[in-house]
C-alpha positions in Angstrom: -15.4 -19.7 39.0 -12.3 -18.6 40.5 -8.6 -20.4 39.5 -5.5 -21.5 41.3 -2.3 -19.8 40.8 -1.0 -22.9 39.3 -4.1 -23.4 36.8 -3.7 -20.0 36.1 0.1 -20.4 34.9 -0.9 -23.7 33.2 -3.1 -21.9 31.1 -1.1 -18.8 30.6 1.5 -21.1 29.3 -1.0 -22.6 26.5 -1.8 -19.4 25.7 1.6 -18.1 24.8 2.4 -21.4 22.9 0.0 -21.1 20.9 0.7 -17.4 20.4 -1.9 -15.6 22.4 -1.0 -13.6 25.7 -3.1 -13.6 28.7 -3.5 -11.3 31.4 -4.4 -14.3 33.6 -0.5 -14.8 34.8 -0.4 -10.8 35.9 -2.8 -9.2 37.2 -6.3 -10.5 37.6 -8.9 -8.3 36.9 -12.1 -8.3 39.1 -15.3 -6.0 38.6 -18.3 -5.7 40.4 -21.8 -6.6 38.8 -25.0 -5.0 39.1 -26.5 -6.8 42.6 -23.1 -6.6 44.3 -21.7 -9.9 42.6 -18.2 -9.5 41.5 -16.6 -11.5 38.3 -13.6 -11.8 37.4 -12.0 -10.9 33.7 -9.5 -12.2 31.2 -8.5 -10.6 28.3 -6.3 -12.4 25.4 -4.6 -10.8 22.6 -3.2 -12.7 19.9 -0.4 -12.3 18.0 1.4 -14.1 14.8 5.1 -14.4 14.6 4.8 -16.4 11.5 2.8 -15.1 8.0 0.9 -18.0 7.1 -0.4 -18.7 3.3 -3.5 -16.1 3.5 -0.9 -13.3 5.0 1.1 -13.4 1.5 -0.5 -10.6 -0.4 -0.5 -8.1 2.4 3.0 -8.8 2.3 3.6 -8.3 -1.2 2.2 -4.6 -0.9 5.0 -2.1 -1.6 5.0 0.5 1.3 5.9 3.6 -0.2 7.9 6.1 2.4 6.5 9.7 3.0 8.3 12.0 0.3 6.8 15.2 1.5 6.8 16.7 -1.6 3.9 19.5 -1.9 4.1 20.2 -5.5 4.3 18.1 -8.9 7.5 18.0 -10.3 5.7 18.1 -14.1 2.3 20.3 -14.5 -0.3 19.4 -16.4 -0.2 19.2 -20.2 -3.1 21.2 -20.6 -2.3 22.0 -24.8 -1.4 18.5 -25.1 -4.6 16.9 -23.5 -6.7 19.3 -25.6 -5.6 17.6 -28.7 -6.1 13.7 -27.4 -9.9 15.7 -26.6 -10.5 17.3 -30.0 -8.9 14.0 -31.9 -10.9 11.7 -29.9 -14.3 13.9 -29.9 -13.2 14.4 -33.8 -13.1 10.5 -34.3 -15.9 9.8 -33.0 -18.6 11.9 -33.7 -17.5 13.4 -37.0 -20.3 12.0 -38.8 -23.0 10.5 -36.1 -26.5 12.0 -35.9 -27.8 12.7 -32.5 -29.9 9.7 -30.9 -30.0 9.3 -27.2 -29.4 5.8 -27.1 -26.5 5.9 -29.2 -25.1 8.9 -27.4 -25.5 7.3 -23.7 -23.6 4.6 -24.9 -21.0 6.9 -26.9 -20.7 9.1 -23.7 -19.1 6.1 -21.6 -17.4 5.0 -24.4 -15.3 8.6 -25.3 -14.9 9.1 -21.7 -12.9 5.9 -21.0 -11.1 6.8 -24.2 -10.0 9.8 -22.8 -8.9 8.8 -19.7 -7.0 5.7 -21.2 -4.8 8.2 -23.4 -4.2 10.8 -20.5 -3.4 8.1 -18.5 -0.8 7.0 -21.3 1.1 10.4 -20.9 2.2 9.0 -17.1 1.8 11.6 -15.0 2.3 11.0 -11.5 0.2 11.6 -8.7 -2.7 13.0 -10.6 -6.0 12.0 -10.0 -8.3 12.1 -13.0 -11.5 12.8 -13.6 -13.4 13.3 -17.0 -16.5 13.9 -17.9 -18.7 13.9 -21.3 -21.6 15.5 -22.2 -23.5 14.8 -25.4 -26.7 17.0 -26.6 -28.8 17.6 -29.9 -28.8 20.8 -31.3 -31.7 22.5 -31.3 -31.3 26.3 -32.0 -30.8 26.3 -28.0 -28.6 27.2 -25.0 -27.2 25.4 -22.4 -25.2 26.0 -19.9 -22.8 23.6 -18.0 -21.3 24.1 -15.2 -19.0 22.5 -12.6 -16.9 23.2 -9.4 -14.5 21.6 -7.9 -12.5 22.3 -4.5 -8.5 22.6 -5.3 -5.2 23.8 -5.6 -4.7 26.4 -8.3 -1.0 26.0 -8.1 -0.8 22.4 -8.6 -4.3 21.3 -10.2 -5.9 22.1 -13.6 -8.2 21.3 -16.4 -8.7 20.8 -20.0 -12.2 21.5 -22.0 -13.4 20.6 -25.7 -16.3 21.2 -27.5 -17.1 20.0 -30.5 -20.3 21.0 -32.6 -21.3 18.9 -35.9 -25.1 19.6 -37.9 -26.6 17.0 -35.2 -25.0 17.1 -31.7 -22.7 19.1 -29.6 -20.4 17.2 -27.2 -18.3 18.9 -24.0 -15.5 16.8 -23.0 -13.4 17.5 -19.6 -10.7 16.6 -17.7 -9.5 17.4 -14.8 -6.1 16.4 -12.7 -6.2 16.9 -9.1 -2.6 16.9 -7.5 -2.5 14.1 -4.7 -0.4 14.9 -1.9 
């Protein structure tokens, strides 16, 4: 269906109005089909000058400009986060016997413990990750391990663990630096 030059303004002049741009009042584009037909092509981007009702909270959004800084300006507590890890492991489990139900539940429980009172001590641009572990003791080993990919000048970790006659727990934390 091809379109006058008038029809084609007309309609490029609804377009805008209504705040849409079309390339029918430039250049019209025309490509060839398979089986030698050719067709021609519009194309229409819109555009809003005016945020509407659903556009306010991308608005309210604090952008935040590049500070380029590559190192924390406070480290790690390590000393200090070791306490909040033997007072909370302390408080407790002081007097619980192991049971695995119990512990599952405790597990979650201490861990978002933990990471409420790091997160108390405000420090900025740290990620933070913590992890419990909760076992019986059985005259046994185990061995725990963990790795991580980071910066050695910026990042860190503090470890806990805490033995009573029932259960051992390992608490961690770590703080990634996010640059």
């Amino acid at each position: 269906m091809m379109m006058s030059g008038i029809a084609k303004d007309r309609t490029a002049q609804a377009l805008k109005k209504r705040g849409s741009v079309s390339s029918l009042s430039s250049h019209g584009f025309r490509r060839k089909e398979l089986h030698g037909r050719v067709k021609d092509s519009m194309s229409t981007v819109s555009y809003l000058d005016e945020p509407s009702h659903l556009d306010v909270a991308s608005c309210l959004t604090v952008q935040m400009e590049n500070t380029y800084q590559l190192g924390p300006t406070k480290h790690f507590p390590v000393i200090i986060v070791n306490n909040i890890l033997k007072d909370v492991l302390t408080s407790y489990l002081q007097e619980e016997k192991y049971e695995p139900e119990l512990c599952k539940q405790l597990t979650k429980t201490i861990a978002e413990v933990i990471k409420g009172q790091v997160k108390d001590l405000m420090l900025p641009r740290f990620k933070l990750i913590v992890t419990v572990h909760i076992g019986p003791r059985n005259d046994q080993c185990i061995l725990i391990g963990s790795r991580c990919l980071w910066n050695p000048k910026s990042d860190n970790f503090s470890s806990y663990v805490f033995r009573n006659s029932s259960l051992f727990a390992l608490a961690n934390v770590y703080a990634v630096y996010f640059e």
